[in-house]
C-alpha positions in Angstrom: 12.9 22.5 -18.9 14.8 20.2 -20.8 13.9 15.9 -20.1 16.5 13.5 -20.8 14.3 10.7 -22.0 16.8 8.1 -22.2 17.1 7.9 -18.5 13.5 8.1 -18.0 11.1 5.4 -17.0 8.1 5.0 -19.5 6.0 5.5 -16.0 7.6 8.7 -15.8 8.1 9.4 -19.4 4.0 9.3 -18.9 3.4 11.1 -16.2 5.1 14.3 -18.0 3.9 13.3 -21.5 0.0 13.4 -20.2 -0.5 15.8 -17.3 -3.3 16.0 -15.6 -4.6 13.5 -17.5 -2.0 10.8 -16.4 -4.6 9.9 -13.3 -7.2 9.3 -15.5 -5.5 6.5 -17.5 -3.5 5.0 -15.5 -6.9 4.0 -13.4 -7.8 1.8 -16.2 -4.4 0.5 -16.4 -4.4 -0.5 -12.5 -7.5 -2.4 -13.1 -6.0 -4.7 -14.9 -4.1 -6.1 -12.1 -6.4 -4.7 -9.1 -10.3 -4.6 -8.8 -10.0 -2.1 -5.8 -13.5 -2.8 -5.1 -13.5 -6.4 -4.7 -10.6 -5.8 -1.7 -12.8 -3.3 -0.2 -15.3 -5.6 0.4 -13.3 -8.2 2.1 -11.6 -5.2 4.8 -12.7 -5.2 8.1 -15.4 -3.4 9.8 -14.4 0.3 10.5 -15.1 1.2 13.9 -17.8 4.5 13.4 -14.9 7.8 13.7 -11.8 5.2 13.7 -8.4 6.9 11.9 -6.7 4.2 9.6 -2.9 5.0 9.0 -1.9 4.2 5.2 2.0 3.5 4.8 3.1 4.3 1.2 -0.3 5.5 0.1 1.3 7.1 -2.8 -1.6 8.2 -5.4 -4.2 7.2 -2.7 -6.3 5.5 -4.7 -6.6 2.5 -2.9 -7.7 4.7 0.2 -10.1 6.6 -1.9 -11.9 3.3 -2.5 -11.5 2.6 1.2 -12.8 6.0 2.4 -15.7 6.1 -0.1 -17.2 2.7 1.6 -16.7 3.5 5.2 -18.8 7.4 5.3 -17.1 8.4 9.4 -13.6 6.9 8.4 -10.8 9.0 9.4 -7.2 8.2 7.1 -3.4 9.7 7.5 -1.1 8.8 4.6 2.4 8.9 4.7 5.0 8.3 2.2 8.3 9.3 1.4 7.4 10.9 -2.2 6.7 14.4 -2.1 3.7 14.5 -4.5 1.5 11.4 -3.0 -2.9 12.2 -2.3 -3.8 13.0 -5.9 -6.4 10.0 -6.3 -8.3 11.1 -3.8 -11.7 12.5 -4.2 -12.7 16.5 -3.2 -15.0 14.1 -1.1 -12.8 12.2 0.7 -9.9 14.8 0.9 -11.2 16.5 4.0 -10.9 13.2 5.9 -7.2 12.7 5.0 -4.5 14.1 6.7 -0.9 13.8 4.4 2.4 13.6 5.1 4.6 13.8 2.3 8.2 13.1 2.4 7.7 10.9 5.3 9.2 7.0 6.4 7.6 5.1 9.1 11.1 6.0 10.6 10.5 10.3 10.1 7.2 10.0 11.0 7.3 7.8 14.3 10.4 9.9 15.6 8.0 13.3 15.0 5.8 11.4 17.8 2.4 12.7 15.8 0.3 9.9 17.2 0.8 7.7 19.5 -0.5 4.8 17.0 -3.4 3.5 15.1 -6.2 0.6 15.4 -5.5 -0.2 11.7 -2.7 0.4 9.8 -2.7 -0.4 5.7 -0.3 -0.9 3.5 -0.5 -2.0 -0.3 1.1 -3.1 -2.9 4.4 -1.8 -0.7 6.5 -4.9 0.4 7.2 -6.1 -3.4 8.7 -2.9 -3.9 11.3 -3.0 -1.2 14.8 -4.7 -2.1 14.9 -8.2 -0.5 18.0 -6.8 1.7 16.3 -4.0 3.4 13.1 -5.9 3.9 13.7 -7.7 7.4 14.4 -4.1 8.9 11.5 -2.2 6.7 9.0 -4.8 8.2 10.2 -4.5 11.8 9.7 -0.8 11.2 5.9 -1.2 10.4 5.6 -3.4 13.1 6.6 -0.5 15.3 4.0 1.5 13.9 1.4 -1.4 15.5 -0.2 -1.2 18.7 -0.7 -4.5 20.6 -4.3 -4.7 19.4 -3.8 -3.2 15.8 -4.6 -4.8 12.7 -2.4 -4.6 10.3 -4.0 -5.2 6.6 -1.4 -6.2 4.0 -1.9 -6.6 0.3 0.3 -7.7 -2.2 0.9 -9.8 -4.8 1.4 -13.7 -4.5 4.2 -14.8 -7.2 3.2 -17.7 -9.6 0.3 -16.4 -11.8 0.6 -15.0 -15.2 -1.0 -11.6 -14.1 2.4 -11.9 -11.3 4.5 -12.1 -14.0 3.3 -9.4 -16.0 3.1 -7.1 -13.0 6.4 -7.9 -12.3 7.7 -6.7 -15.5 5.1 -3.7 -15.2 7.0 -2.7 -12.4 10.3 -3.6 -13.8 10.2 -1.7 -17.3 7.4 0.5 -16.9 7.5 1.9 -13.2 11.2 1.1 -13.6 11.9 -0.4 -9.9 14.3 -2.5 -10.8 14.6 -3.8 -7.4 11.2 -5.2 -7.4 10.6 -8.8 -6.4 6.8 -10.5 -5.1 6.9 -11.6 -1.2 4.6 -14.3 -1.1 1.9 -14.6 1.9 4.2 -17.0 3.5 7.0 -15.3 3.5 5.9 -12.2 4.9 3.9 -14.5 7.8 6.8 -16.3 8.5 8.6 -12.8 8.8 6.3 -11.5 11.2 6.0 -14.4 13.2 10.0 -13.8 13.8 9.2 -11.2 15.8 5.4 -11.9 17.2 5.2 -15.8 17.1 1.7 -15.6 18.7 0.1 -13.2 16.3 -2.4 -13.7 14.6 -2.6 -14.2 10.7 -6.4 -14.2 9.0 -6.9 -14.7 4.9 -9.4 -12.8 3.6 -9.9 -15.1 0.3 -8.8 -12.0 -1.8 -6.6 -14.4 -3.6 -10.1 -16.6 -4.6 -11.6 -12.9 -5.7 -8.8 -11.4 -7.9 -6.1 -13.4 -8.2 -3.4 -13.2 -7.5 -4.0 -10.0 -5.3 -3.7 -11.3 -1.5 -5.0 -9.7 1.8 -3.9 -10.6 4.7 -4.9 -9.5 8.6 -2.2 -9.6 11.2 -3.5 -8.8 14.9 -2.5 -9.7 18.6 1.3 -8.0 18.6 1.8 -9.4 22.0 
């Protein structure tokens, strides 16, 4: 197979270049912007045998960590890229169920469940171009049940480490759409459509800046 370089993200360029062994470095590259563990810690309590859908899990790492620290935690990931799981452990495999080449649209339309207590999605929203992001968040919202809790991290603009994520993303990953959504924004977004809900910070931001996590709950 021949690869045209030139038109080839260094992410990508990376990926090919290093195999197997992409995985393993590009842990201790994520690190520098994200100490998984810290946002771990500040998630909240798992119900014992509770099934937590992940919305554009890609790699699953960030689930792996979540998994690893609640022992009868169930997890489904979907996300629209056909290769998406490989971060997660032998371990914690058994307990995921994947769907790969899935939207929230393909995969609420395929009525597989009729919706989850917690739904997670990370480091998503940034990604999505500022023109598609109204209807992209009133299609997660349709994947919440009245008394879900929907967990969002991202990245709140401002900070050095923002900037140089931002340009991670930009020339590395090459999304050249990417822009940060600020914990603001995406509350005031929300509360377009749920004006009552209701919007906990869990001092992420104080732990690893300038990672955010917030909990949105009572769609009513």
């Amino acid at each position: 197979m021949v690869v045209d370089f030139r038109i080839m993200s260094i992410g990508k360029f990376a990926r090919k270049l290093l195999g197997s062994n992409f995985y393993k470095i590009a842990k201790y590259y994520k690190e520098f912007f994200f100490h998984i563990p810290s946002f771990v810690e500040i998630l909240p309590k798992f119900p014992a045998n509770t099934t937590i859908l992940d919305v554009g899990g890609g790699d699953g790492e960030v689930l792996n960590y979540v998994l690893s620290g609640n022992p009868t935690l169930k997890a489904v990931l979907i996300d629209p890229n056909d290769n998406i799981g490989g971060m997660i452990s032998t371990s914690n495999r058994k307990r995921v169920t994947l769907y790969p080449g899935y939207s929230m649209q393909k995969y609420k339309e395929s009525n597989i469940s009729k919706g989850y207590q917690f739904v997670l999605i990370s480091d998503v929203l940034h990604h999505i171009p500022e023109k598609d992001r109204d209807r992209f968040i009133n299609e997660l919202l349709g994947l919440c049940l009245k008394d879900s809790t929907l967990i969002i991290k991202d990245i709140q603009p401002g900070y050095v480490k923002s900037w140089l994520s931002l340009f991670s993303d930009i020339f590395i990953s090459g999304d050249k759409s990417t822009k940060l959504i600020s914990m603001e924004e995406i509350t005031k977004k929300i509360r377009n459509k749920y004006p009552k809900v209701q919007v906990t910070d869990t001092g992420l931001q104080k732990k690893t800046p300038p990672n955010y996590c917030l909990l949105f709950s009572n769609f009513k």
